[in-house]
N, C-alpha and C positions, 0 to 999 in steps of 0.2 A: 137730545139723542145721547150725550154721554152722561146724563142722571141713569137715563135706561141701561144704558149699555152698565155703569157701574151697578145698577140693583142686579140683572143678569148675573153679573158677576160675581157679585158676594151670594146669587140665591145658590147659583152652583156652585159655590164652594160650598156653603151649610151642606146642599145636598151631598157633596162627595166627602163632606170631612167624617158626614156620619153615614157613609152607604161604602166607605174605600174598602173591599171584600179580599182582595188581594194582594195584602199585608202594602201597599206603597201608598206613601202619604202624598196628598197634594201636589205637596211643595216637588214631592220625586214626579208626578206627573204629565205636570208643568215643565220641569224640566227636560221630560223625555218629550213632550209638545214642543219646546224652544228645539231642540236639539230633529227631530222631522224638518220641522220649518227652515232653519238653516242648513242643512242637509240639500233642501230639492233649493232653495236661493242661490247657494255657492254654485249652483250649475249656470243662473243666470244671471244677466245685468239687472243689478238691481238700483232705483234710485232713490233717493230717501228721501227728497224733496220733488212736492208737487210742480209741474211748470204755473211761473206766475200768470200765464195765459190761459194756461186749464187747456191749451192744445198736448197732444198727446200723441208720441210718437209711435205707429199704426204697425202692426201687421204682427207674423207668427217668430219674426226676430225682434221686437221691440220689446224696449226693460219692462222690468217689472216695477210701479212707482208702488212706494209706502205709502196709501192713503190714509193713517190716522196716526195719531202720536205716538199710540200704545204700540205698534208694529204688531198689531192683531189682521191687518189685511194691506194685500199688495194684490197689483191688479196691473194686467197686462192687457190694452187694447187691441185685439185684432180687428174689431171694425168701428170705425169710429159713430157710427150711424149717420144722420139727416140733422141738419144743421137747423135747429129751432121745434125738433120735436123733440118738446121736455114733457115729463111727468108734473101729474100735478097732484098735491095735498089729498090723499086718502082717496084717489083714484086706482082701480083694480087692473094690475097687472099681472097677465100672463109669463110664465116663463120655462123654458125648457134646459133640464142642464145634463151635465156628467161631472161627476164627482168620483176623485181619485186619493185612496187614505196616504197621507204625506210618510208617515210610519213604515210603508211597504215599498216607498221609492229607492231602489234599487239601483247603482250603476248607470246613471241615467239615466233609467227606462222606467215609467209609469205603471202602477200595477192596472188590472183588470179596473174599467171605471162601472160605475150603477146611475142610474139616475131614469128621467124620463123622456131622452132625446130619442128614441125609437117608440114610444109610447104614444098611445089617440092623444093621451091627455095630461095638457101640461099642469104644472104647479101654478099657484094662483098668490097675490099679499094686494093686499091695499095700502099705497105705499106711505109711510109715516104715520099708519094708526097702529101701534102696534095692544091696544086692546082687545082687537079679536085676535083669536088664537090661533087661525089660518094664518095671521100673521109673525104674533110674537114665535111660533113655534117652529118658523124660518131662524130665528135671529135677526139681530140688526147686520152683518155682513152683506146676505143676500142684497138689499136694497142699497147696501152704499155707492154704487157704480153711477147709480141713475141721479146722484147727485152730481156728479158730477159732468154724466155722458146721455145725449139723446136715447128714448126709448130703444128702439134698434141697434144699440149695440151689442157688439158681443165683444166677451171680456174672457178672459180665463184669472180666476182670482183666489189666491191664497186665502184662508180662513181660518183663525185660528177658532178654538173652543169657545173662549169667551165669546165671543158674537157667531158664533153657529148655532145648530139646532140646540133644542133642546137636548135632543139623547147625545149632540157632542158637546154638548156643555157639561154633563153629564158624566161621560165616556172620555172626557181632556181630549179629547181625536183632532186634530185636524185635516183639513182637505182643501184640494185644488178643485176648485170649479168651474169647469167650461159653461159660460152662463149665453143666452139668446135672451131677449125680451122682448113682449110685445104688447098692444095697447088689445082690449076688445074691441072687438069691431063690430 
């Protein structure tokens, strides 16, 4: 997962060092991505180490934990789901979200969010094959949760660029995602 996640990363730099339109390089981007990200963090607790139990302190007050080394996603449990329903190896999961641009986080208050939580129909990955393109074109972010959390969670989780979609690997964007998952049934 982080061979992937580093090829991601250098493909969307190639693509933004030769598509950057509006005269800011990368490196200013990236910058203005760290600078979102720690903007909507300094409002919450945030912890930078995982618990060695992988239990996870629950609800719409509990921190925010740093889930990777890079501090490209941090993830806040609101439900912790069913205790031994895990995903499994290239299995197809559903999932419903709202996604809020960290960039327009104001006073702390969230801008307008988008996604498909009002929608018939939810987003779809198979989780850890990221050669199809329903999946790779999630990013590696989306599916980091479910390493850690039963299917059934729901999570709200930071994302920076490098492991988001394509168009915000793309766009340097990051976003806060209200994430639900579920298995097909």
């Amino acid at each position: 997962m982080k061979i992937l996640t580093n090829i991601l990363a250098i493909a969307a730099f190639v693509m933004l060092a030769t598509s950057c339109d509006d005269g800011k390089s990368y490196a200013e981007l990236l910058t203005e991505e760290d600078y979102a990200v720690n903007n909507f963090l300094a409002d919450q607790v945030v912890i930078l180490d995982m618990p060695a139990d992988t239990v996870f302190e629950v609800g719409a007050d509990a921190p925010y934990y740093r889930i990777d080394e890079d501090g490209a996603l941090y993830m806040q449990v609101l439900n912790a789901g069913t205790k031994g329903y895990r995903v499994k190896d290239d299995e197809q999961i559903y999932f419903r979200y709202t996604r809020y641009a960290l960039a327009s986080y104001k006073d702390g208050k969230l801008p307008q969010g988008t996604g498909n939580n009002l929608s018939l129909s939810p987003a779809w990955f198979r989780y850890n094959n990221y050669q199809l393109q329903s999946s790779s074109t999630w990013g590696t972010g989306i599916q980091a949760p479910l390493a850690l959390l039963p299917i059934d969670c729901e999570v709200n989780l930071v994302i920076k660029s490098t492991v988001g979609t394509s168009d915000d690997q793309t766009s340097v964007t990051p976003y806060l995602y209200r994430l639900t998952y579920q298995r097909r049934e």
